[in-house]
C-alpha positions as CSV (number, residue, x, y, z in Angstrom):
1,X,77.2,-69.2,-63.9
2,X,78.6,-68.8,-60.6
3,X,77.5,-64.7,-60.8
4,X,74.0,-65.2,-61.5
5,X,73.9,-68.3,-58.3
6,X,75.5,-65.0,-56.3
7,X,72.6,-62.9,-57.7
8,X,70.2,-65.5,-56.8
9,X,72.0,-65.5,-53.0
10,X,71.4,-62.3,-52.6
11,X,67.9,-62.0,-53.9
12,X,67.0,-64.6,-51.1
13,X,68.7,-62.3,-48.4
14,X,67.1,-59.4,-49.3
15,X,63.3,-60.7,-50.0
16,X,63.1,-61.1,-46.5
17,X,64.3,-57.6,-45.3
18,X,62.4,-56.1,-48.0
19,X,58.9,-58.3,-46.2
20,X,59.9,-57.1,-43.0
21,X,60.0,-53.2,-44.2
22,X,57.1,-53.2,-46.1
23,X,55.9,-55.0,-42.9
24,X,56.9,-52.4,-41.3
25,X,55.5,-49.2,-43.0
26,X,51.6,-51.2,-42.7
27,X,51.9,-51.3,-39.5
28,X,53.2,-47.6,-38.9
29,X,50.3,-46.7,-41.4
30,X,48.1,-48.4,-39.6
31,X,49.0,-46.9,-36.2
32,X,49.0,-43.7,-37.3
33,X,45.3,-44.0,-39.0
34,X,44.5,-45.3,-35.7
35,X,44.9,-42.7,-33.9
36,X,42.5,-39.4,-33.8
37,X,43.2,-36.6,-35.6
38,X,43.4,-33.2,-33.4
39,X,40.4,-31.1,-33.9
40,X,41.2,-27.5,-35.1
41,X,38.9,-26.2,-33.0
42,X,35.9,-26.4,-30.3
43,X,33.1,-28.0,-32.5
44,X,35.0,-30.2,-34.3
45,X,36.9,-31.8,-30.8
46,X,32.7,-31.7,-29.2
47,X,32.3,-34.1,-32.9
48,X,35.2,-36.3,-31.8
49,X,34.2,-36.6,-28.4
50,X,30.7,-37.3,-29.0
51,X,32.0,-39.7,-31.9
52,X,33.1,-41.8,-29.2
53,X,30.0,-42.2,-27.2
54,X,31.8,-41.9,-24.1
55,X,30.5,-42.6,-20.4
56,X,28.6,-39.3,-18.8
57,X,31.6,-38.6,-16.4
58,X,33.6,-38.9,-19.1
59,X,32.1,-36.8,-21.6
60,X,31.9,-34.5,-19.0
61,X,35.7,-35.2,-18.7
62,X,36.2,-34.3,-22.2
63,X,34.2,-31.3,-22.9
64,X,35.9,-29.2,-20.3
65,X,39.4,-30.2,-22.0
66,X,37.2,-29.1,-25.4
67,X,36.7,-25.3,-23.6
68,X,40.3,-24.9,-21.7
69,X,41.9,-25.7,-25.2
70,X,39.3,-23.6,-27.4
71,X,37.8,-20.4,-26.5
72,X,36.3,-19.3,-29.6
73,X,33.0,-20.4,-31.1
74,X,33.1,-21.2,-34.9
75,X,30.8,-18.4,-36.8
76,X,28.5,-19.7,-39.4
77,X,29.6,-17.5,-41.9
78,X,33.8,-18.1,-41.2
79,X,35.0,-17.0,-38.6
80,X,35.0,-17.1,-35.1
81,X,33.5,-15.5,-32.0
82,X,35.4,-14.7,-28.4
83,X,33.1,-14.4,-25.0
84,X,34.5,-12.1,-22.7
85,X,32.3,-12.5,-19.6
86,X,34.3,-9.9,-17.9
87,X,32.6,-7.1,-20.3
88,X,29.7,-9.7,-21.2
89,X,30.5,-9.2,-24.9
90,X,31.6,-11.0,-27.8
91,X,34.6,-10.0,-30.1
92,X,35.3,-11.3,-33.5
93,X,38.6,-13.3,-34.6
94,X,40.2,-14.9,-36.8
95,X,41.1,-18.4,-35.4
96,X,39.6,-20.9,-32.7
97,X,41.8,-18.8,-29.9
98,X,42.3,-14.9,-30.1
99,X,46.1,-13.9,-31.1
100,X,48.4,-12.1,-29.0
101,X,46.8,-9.0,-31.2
102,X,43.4,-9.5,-30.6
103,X,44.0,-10.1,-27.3
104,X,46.1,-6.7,-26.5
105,X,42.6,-5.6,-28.5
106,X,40.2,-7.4,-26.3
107,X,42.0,-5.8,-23.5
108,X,42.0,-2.3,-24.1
109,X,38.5,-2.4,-24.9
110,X,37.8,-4.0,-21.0
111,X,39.8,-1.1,-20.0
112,X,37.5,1.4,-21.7
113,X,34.4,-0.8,-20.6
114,X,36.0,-0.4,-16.6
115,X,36.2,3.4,-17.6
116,X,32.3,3.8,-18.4
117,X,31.7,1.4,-15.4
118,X,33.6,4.2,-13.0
119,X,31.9,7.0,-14.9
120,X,28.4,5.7,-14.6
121,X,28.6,4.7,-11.0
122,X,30.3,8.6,-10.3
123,X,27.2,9.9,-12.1
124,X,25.0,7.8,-10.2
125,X,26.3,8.7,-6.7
126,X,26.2,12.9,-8.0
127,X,22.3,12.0,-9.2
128,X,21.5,10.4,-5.8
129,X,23.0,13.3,-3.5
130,X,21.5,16.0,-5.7
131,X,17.9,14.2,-5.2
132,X,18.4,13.6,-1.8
133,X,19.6,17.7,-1.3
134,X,16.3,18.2,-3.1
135,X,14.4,16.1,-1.3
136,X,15.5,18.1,2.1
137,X,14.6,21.3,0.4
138,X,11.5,20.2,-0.3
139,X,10.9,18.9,3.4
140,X,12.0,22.2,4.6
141,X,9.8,24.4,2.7
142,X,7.1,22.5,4.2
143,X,8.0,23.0,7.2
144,X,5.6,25.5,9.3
145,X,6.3,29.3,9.8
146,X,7.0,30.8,12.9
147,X,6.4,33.9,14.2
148,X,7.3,37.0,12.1
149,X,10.9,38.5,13.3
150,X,10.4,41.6,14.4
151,X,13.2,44.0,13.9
152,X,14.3,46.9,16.6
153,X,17.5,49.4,15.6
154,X,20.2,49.3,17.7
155,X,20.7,52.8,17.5
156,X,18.3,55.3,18.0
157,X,17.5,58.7,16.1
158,X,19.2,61.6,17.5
159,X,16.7,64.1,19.4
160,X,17.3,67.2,16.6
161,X,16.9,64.4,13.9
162,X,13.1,64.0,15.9
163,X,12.5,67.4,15.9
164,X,13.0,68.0,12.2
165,X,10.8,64.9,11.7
166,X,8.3,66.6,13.9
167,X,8.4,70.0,12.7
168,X,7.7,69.3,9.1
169,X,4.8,67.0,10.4
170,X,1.1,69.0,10.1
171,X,-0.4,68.4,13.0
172,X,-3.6,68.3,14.5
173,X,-3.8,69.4,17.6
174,X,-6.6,70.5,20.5
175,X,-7.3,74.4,19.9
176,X,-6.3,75.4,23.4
177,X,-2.7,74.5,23.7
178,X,-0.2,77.1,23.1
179,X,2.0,75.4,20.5
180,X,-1.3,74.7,18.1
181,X,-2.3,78.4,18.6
182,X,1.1,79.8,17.8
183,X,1.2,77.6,15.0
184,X,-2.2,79.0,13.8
185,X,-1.1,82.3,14.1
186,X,2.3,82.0,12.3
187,X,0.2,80.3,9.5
188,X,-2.4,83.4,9.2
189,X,0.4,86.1,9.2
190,X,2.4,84.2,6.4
191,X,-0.9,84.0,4.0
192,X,-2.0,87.6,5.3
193,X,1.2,88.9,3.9
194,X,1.4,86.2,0.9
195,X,-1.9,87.5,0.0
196,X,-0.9,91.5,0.4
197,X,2.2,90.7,-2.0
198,X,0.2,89.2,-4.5
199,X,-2.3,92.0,-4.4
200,X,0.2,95.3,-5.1
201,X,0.7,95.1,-9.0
């Protein structure tokens, strides 16, 4: 009999420490229901927020720490969507924050979209200077005409160059001066005998 009063001993000590750990674990349960669950990602932490109707400062408090820790937008049909404002253009991803992946991605695209930028303003400056080139040439053909040029050689004919030019020139001249009347008679015995070889058969 004495082992089952030691069994009975015992069984009184340890009912109590058994209480106080099942005392225990409640109250660790309970605690850690208490406490909020973190949100996975933007729209579920705007639900928690807004589940606890918090004051307008600090809502406004709260949503800020909602964007810093979740820059993607959940997609309606899975998924999620990135904003870059720097290329005003959104990306698709797989979770509520792009990967180190996506993000090597996101970048390489901004550095094609700075490319295009550079391009476009180049082709811009090019279109502007040619319109404002044609612009002048437009003005200029406008402008008035002056006075024709006139043109004078700077060097002048030689004097036998004059008299060949003169000598193969018919000229009409008064019948009393001498050159005109040798002329005329140098003329009349050239067809005189023209006209004598054409005659002897």
């Amino acid at each position: 009999m004495s082992r089952l009063g030691n069994a009975g001993a015992v069984m009184r000590l340890l009912a109590p420490v058994a209480g106080a750990l099942l005392a225990l674990v409640v109250i660790w349960l309970g605690f850690r229901a208490s406490q909020p669950r973190p949100a996975r990602d933007f729209e579920e932490c705007v639900e928690l927020v807004q589940a606890r109707s918090p004051s307008n400062d600090e809502l406004s408090a709260l949503m800020t720490d909602c964007n810093v820790r979740f820059s993607a937008r959940r997609r309606t049909d899975g998924g999620y969507t990135y904003y870059d404002f720097m290329q005003d253009r959104n990306f698709d991803i797989a979770g509520p924050n792009p990967t180190a992946d996506e993000r090597k991605r996101i970048d390489r695209e901004y550095m094609g979209y700075l490319d295009a930028q550079r391009r476009e303003a180049v082709s811009a400056e090019l279109a502007t200077r040619r319109n404002e080139q044609l612009r002048a040439d437009m003005e200029r053909a406008h402008q008035p005409v002056g006075p024709p040029m006139v043109l004078t050689p700077t060097n002048s004919p030689s004097t036998a160059a004059k008299r060949l030019v003169d000598r193969s020139k018919t000229t009409h001249c008064a019948d009393d001066s001498l050159s005109c009347g040798w002329e005329k008679l140098s003329t009349v015995v050239k067809n005189a005998f023209a006209s004598s070889t054409r005659a002897k058969p």
